[in-house]
N, C-alpha and C positions, 0 to 999 in steps of 0.2 A: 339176631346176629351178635357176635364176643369177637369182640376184637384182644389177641394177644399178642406178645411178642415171643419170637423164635429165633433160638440159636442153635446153627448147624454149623458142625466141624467141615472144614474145606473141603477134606474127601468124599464129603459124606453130599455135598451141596449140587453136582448135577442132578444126582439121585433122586430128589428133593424135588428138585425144579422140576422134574419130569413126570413127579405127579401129580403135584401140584399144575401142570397142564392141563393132565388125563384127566383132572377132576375140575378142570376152572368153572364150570360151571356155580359149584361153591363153594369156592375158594377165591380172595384177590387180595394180591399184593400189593401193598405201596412202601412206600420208603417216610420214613418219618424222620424230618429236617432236623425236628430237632434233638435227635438221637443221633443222626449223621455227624454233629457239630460236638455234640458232650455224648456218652454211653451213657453217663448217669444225671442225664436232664430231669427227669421223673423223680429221683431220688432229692436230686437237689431242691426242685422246686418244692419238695413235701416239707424239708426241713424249713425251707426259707418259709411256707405259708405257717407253720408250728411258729415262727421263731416271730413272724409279725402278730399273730392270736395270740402268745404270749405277752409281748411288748403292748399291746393295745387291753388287753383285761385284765395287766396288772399283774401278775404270777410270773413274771421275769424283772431280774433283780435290775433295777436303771442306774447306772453314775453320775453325781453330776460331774460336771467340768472339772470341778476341781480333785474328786475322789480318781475319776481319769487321770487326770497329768500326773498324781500321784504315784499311780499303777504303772502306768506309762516308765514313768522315771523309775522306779522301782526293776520292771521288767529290763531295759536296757543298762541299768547296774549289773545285774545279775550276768544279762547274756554277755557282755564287757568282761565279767569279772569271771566268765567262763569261758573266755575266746581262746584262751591257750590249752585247755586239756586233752 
């Protein structure tokens, strides 16, 4: 069994649904919650697992404290010192 995901144009969507009857045999639909909530849940969560295998084996660059507030204070200079353009 493949489980995919499928997007139909709203015109197009009784069409769809009606053969997806004809054929339920195999075929079944559910709703997946948590696409319901974000469209790009699956996308998200791929970055954020990259972005902790990064941070945990070392190949992602870390700040300390101090190199942060640094950056920090730097970043809101800048966006301050661009607030009127």
């Amino acid at each position: 069994m493949h489980t995919i995901s499928v997007q139909i144009q709203d015109n197009y969507l009784q069409k769809f649904m009606n053969y997806v009857n004809n054929h339920s045999e195999s075929i079944t639909i559910t709703k997946d919650k948590n696409l319901e909530h974000d469209p790009y849940f699956y996308e998200r969560k791929k970055e954020l697992e990259q972005v902790i295998e990064e941070s945990e084996n070392g190949t992602m660059e870390m700040l300390s404290q101090e190199q942060y507030d640094n950056e920090m204070e730097i970043f809101f200079k800048d966006l301050k010192a661009n607030e009127n353009l």
